[in-house]
N, C-alpha and C positions, 0 to 999 in steps of 0.2 A: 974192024970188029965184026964180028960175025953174029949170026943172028942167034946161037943160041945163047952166045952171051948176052948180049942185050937183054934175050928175054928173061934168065937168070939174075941178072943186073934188075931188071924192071922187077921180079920176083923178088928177089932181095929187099929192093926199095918199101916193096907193098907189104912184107913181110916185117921189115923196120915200124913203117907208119904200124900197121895192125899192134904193133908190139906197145908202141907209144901211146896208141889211145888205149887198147886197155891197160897203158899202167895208169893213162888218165881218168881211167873210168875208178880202177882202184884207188887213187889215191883221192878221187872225190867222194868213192862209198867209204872209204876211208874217214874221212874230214868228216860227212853228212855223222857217220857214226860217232866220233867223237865229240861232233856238234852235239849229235842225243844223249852221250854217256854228258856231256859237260851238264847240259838242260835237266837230264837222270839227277846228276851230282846235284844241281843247283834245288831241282825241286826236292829231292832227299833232305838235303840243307833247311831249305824253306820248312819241309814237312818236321824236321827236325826241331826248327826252331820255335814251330806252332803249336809242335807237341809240347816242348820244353815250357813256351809260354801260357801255356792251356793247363801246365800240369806243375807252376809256380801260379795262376791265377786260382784250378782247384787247391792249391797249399794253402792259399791265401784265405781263400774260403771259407776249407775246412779251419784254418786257423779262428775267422769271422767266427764261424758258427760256431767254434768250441769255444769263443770267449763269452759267446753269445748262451751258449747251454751254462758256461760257470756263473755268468753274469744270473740267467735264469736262477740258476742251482743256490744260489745266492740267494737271490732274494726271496725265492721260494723257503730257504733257512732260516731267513727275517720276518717273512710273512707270517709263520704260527706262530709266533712268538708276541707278536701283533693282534692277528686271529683270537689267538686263546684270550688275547686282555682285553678283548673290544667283546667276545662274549661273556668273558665272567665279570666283567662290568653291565652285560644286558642281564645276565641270571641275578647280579647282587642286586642290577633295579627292579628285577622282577619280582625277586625275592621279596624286599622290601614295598614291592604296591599289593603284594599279596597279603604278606603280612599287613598290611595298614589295611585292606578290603578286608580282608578274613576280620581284622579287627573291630572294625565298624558294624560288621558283619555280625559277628556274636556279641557286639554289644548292645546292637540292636535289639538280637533277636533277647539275649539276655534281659532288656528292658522288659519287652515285652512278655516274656513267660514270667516276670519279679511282676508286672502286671497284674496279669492273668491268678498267680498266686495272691496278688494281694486283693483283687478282687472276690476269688472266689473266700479265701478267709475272711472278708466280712459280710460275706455274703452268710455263711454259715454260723457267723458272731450275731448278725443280724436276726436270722432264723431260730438260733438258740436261745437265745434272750425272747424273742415272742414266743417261744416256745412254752418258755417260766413262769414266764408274764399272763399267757392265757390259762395255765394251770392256778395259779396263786387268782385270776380274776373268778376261776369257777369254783373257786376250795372256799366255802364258806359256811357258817353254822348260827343261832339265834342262841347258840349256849355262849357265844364267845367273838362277839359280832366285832366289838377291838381289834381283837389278832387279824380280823379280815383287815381294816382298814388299814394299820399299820403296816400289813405286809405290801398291799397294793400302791401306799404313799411311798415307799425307800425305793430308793435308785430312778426317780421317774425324776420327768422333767418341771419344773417350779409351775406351767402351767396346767401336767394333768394335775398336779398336785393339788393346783387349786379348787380343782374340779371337785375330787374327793371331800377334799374338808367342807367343801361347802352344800355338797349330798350328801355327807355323811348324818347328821337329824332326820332327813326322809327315811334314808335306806333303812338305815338303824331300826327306826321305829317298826317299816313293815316287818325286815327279819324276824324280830321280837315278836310283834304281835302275830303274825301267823307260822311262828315256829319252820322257818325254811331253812332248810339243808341242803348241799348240794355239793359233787364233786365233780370231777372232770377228768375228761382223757383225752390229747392232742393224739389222734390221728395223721395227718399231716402238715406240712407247712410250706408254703411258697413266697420264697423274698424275690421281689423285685427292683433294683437299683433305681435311684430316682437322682438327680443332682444334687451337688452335692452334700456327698455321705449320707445320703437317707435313703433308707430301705420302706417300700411297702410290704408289710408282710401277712400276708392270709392263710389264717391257720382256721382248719377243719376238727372241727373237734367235735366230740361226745361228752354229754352233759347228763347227769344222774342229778333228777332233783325230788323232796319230798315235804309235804307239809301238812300243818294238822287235819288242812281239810282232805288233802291226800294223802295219808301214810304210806300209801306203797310206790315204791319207786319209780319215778318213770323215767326215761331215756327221752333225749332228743338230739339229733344234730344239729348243729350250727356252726356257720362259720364269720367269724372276728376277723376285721381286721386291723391291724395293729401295725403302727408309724412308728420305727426304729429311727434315731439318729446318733452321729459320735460330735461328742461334746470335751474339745481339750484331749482327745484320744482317747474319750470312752464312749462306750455306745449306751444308750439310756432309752428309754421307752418316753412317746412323748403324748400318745394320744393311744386309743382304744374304742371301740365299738362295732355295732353290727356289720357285717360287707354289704353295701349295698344293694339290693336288690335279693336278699338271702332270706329263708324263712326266720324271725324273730325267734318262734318257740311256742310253746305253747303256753295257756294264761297260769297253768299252776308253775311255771319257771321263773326264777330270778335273774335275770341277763346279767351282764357286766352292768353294774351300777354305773359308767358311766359312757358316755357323755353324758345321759338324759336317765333318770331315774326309769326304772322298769315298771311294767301292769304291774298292780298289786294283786294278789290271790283274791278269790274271791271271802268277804268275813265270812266267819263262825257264826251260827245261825247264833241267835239270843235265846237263852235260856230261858222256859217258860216260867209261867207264876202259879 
């Protein structure tokens, strides 16, 4: 064998191996590659079924929470219905304390203005009645000295009354003898509430009186005062006389004959011999 065979031969050889390994180099990027496509496939797969389980666990979910919104939706349907009775049971108890306060309320005050009203009408029952009482005490004449006492005894109470009958021979007498006259005008009047049902009432008046020793008129103020009470639901006059601390009058006046008999005028000179 000759030497270029050999080397030919030897060329061959190395040519064969070179052939071999790269079909071994290929067939392992080969396999490496299908190892990755398989790995590709497998995590695909994976990816696949994580989505799959990711997107039946969001199903799930959304199912939860849509049962969970109807579930809401629900009871949010039941809830005003509820709502509205749990208020108009607070407005019908509201209704009702108002009603019963408001009630209390104007019955109260209703007491009190039927009060107010009933006080002030006796107060002016009171006032009225001394009003009468001090004109009919100052209206008197020695033509007709009766009429006085009569008028001054009716409607009073049993113990001015007594008072009267039992002045009445004094007073009488002076009237007559010194021919006194006398009229009256109530100016004002102030009733004051006293317990009960008794009125103080002080009445200002002007008094026109005249007598034989003085014929001409003269004026004077004074003021009486005069004890109102109701009796069985009437009001009656129970007393009379000067106000305390007030000018009497002067000597030619007849005051109210009572409590206490008034100055007598002064007599009529005696007629000479």
């Amino acid at each position: 064998m000759s030497a270029d065979t050999i080397s030919d031969t030897e060329e061959s050889v190395i040519d064969d191996s070179s052939v071999d390994s790269a079909t071994r180099e290929v067939e392992a990027t080969e396999e490496v590659e299908a190892a990755d496509e398989a790995d590709d496939a497998d995590d695909a797969d994976d990816a696949d079924e994580k989505a799959a389980d990711e997107k039946a666990a969001a199903g799930e979910k959304a199912d939860d929470e849509g049962e969970s919104r109807l579930g809401r939706l629900r009871k949010l349907r039941i809830r005003p219905s509820l709502s509205w009775r749990t208020v108009a049971a607070l407005l019908l108890l509201a209704a009702i304390g108002g009603a019963f306060f408001g009630y209390r309320q104007y019955d109260r005050l209703n007491h009190e203005v039927t009060a107010l009203k009933q006080a002030e009408s006796d107060r002016a029952a009171a006032a009225k009645l001394a009003k009468e009482y001090a004109l009919k005490s100052l209206t008197y004449t020695y033509e007709n000295p009766d009429a006085f006492f009569q008028s001054v005894e009716d409607g009073v109470s049993q113990s001015l009354k007594d008072k009267y009958v039992n002045a009445t021979p004094i007073l009488k007498g002076v009237m007559v003898q010194a021919q006194v006259t006398s009229s009256g005008e109530v100016l004002a009047t102030d009733a004051v509430a006293q317990p009960g049902d008794v009125y103080q009432v002080v009445v200002s008046a002007a008094q026109t009186t005249r007598n034989l020793q003085n014929p001409k008129p003269r004026v004077s103020l004074i003021l009486l005062q005069i004890t109102v009470n109701k009796v069985d639901g009437s009001w009656q006059v129970s007393d009379i006389g000067p106000k305390t601390g007030s000018h009497a009058g002067n000597a030619d006046q007849l005051p109210p004959p009572v409590p206490s008999p008034a100055p007598a005028p002064a007599p009529a000179p005696a007629p000479r011999r």
